[in-house]
C-alpha positions as CSV (number, residue, x, y, z in Angstrom):
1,X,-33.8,74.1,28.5
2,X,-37.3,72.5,30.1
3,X,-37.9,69.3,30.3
4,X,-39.6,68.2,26.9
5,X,-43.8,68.5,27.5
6,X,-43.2,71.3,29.6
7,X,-42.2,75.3,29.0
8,X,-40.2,77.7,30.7
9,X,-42.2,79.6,33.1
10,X,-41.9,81.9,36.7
11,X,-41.5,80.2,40.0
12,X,-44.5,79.8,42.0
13,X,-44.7,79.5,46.0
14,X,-45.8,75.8,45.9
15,X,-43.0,75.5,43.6
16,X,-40.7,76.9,46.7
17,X,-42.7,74.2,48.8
18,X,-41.7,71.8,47.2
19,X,-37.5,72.3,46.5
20,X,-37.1,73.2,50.1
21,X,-39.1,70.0,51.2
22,X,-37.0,68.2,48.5
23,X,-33.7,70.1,50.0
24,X,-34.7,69.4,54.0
25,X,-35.9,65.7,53.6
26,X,-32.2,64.6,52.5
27,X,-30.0,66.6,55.1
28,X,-27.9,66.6,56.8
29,X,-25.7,66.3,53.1
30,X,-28.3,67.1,50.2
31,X,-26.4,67.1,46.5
32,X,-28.1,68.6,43.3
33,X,-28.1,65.2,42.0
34,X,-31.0,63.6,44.8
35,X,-33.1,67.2,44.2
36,X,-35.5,66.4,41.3
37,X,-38.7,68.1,42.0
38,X,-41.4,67.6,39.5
39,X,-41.2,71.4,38.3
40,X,-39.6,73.6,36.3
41,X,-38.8,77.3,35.9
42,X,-36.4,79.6,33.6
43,X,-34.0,80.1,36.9
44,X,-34.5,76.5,38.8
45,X,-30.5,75.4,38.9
46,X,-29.6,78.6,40.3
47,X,-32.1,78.7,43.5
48,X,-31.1,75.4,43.7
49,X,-27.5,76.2,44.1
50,X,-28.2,79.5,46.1
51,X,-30.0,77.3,48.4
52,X,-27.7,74.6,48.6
53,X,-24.8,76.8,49.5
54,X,-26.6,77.8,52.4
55,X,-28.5,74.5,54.1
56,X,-27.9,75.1,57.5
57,X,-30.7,77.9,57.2
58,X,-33.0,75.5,54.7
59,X,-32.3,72.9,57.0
60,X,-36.0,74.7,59.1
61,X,-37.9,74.3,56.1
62,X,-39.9,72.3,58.1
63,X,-40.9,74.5,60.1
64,X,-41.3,77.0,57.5
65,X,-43.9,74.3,56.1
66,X,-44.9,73.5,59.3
67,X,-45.9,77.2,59.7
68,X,-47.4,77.9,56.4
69,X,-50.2,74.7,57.4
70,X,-50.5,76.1,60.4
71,X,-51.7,79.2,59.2
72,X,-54.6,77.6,57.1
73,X,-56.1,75.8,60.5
74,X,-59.5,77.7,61.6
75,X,-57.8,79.6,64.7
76,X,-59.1,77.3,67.7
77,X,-57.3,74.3,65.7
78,X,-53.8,76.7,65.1
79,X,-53.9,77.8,68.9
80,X,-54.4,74.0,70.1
81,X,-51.2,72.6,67.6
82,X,-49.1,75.8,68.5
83,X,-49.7,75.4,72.0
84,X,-48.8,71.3,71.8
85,X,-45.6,72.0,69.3
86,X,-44.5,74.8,71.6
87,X,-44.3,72.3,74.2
88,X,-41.9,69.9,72.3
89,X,-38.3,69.7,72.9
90,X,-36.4,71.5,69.9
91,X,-35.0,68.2,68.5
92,X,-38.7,66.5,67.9
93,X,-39.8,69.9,66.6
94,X,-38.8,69.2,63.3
95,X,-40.5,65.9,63.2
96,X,-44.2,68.0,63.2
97,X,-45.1,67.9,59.0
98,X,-49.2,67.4,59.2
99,X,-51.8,68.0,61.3
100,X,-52.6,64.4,62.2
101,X,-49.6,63.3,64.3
102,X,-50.0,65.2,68.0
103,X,-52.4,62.8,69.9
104,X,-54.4,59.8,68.6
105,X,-56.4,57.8,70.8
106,X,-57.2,53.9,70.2
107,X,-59.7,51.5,71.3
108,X,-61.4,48.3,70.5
109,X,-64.9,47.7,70.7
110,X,-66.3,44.3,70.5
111,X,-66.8,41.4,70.9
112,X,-70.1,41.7,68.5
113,X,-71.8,38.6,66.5
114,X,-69.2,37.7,63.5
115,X,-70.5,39.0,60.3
116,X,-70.3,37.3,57.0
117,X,-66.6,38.7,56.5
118,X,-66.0,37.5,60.0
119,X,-65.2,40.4,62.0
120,X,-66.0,40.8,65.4
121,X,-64.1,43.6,66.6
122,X,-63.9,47.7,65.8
123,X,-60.4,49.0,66.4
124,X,-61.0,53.0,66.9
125,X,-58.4,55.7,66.1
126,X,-59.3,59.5,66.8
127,X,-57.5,62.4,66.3
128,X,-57.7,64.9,69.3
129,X,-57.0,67.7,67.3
130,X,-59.2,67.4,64.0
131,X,-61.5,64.9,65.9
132,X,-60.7,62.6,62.5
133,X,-61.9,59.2,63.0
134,X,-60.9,56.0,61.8
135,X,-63.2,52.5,62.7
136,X,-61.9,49.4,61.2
137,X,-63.5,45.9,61.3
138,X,-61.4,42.7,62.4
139,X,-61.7,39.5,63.2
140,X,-59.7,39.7,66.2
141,X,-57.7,42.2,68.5
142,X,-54.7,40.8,69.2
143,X,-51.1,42.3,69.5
144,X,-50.6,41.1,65.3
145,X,-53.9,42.3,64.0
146,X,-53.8,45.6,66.0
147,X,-49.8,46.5,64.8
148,X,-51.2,45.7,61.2
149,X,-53.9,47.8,61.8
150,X,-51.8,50.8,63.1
151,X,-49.6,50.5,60.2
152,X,-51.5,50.2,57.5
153,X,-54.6,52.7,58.5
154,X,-53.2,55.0,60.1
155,X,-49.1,55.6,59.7
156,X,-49.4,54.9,55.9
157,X,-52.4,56.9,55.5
158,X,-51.9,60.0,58.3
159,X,-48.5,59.6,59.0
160,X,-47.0,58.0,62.4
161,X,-48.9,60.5,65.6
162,X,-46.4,62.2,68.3
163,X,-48.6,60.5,70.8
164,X,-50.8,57.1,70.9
165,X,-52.5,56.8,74.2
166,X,-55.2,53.7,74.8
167,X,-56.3,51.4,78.0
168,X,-54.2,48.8,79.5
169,X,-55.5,46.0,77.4
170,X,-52.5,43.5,76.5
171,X,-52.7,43.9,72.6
172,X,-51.7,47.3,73.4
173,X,-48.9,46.7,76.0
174,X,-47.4,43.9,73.5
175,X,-43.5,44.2,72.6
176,X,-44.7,43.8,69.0
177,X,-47.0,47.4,69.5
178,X,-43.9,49.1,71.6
179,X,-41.1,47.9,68.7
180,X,-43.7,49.4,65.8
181,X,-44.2,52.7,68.3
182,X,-40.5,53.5,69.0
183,X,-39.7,52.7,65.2
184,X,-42.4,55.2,64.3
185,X,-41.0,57.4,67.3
186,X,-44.7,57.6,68.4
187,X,-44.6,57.9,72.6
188,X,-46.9,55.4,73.7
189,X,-48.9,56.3,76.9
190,X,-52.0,54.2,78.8
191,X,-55.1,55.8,80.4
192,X,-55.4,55.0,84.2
193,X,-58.2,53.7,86.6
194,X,-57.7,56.9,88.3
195,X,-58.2,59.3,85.3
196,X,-60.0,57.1,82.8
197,X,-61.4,60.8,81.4
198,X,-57.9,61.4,79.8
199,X,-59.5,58.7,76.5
200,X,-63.0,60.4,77.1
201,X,-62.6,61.6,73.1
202,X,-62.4,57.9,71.5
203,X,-65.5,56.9,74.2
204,X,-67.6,59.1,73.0
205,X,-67.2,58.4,69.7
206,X,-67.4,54.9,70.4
207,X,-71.0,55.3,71.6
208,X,-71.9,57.3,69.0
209,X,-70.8,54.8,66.1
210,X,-72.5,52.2,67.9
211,X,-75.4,53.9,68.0
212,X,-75.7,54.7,64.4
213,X,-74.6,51.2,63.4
214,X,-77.8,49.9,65.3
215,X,-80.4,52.0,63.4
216,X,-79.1,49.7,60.0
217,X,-77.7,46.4,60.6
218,X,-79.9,44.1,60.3
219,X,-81.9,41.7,62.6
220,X,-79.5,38.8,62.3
221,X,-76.8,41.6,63.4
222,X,-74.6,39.6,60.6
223,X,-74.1,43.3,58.3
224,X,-73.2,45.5,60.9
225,X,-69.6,45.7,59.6
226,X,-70.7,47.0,55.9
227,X,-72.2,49.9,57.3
228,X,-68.9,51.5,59.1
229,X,-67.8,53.2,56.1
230,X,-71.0,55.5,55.6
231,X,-71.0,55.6,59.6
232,X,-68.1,57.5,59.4
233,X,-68.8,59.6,56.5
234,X,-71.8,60.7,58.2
235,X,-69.7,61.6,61.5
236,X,-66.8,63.5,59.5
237,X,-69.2,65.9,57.4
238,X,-71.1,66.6,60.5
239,X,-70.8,69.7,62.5
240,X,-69.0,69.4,66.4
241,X,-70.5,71.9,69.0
242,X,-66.9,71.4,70.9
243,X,-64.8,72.5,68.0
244,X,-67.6,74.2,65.9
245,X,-66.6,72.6,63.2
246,X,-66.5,68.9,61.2
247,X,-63.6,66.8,61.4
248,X,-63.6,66.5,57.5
249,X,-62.7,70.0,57.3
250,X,-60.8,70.0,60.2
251,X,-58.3,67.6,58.5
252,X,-58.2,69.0,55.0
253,X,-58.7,72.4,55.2
């Protein structure tokens, strides 16, 4: 019988999604019991069992996922995360579930006249791939605020990236930062004074926000932090020659 509020009906594909996610998330020993998707259909026990019985082939449901988002990416976008998945070794493929996780580049731009919330510093985060950026104010860049930051921005919202390459500044050589990476299993890699081009995305877009920031904030420079958010709106809906699209629908497609 259904669940009460809810009636018998035929499986969908999203309802597949979502049992097979359910299935692969608790391997390598998934039970019936820890399986409780939030759907139901007339013959839900038994696909469950059929699928069950043979986990060592749902175990790749991840990559059957991973394919499936693949295939909604504009084709520039699916070629550029193929090519980079391709190139991972087959036990960190199955670790690929979104689109935000193969590089991300981070930066701190400051120090600028402390507003009335007391920040002084912009910690960047840009997504090669979807060019998705994130620009949040702080009082400070040091190793503490710029874990936080990391944590609660951008792993909790995008998910922890393959790849998180910055300068050589200390917050970003701290233990504190290289604990939080490897616990993420995020590789953590440093531009060079040699090939300072390798973090050319994030300073672009660093001289770009900037830029827009200073056509609003006011004359005693003292606002300049309440503006970010509608900053970054403005960047994400616009179009980018490079990738002939926005990053807004570059990262929800």
């Amino acid at each position: 019988m259904p669940p009460k509020g809810r009636s018998r009906r035929n499986r969908s594909e999203d309802d597949e999604i979502e049992i097979r996610t359910n299935l692969s998330t608790f391997k390598p020993s998934p039970t019936k019991d820890i399986v409780k998707p939030t759907i139901f259909y007339g013959n839900l026990d038994e696909d469950i069992d059929s699928w069950l019985k043979n986990f060592d082939r749902i175990a790749t449901a991840n990559e059957w996922n991973r394919e499936r988002k693949l295939n909604t990416l504009p084709a520039f976008l699916r070629d550029r995360a193929a090519e980079f998945y391709e190139s991972l070794e087959d036990d960190k493929k199955e670790e690929i579930y979104g689109v935000w996780i193969l590089l991300c580049t981070f930066d701190v731009l400051g120090p600028f006249p402390p507003t009335y919330n007391s920040n002084k510093y912009i910690l960047i985060f840009s997504d090669y791939l979807t060019r998705w950026p994130e620009a949040i104010p702080v009082p400070n860049a040091d190793a503490t605020t710029t874990a936080k930051v990391f944590i609660e921005e951008v792993v909790c919202r995008h998910g922890a990236p393959r790849q998180l390459l910055s300068d050589n500044g200390k917050n970003f050589r701290s233990n504190l930062v290289k604990e939080i990476c490897k616990l993420m299993n995020t590789k953590k890699t440093f531009t060079t004074a040699y090939h300072p081009e390798t973090d050319g995305l994030v300073e672009r877009f660093n001289g770009t926000l900037t830029a827009m920031l200073s056509m609003y904030v006011s004359g005693h420079q003292r606002d300049w932090d309440t503006f970010i958010p509608f900053v970054l709106f403005a960047y994400r809906t616009s179009l980018h020659e490079s990738i002939q699209e926005t990053p807004f629908f570059n990262a929800w497609p």
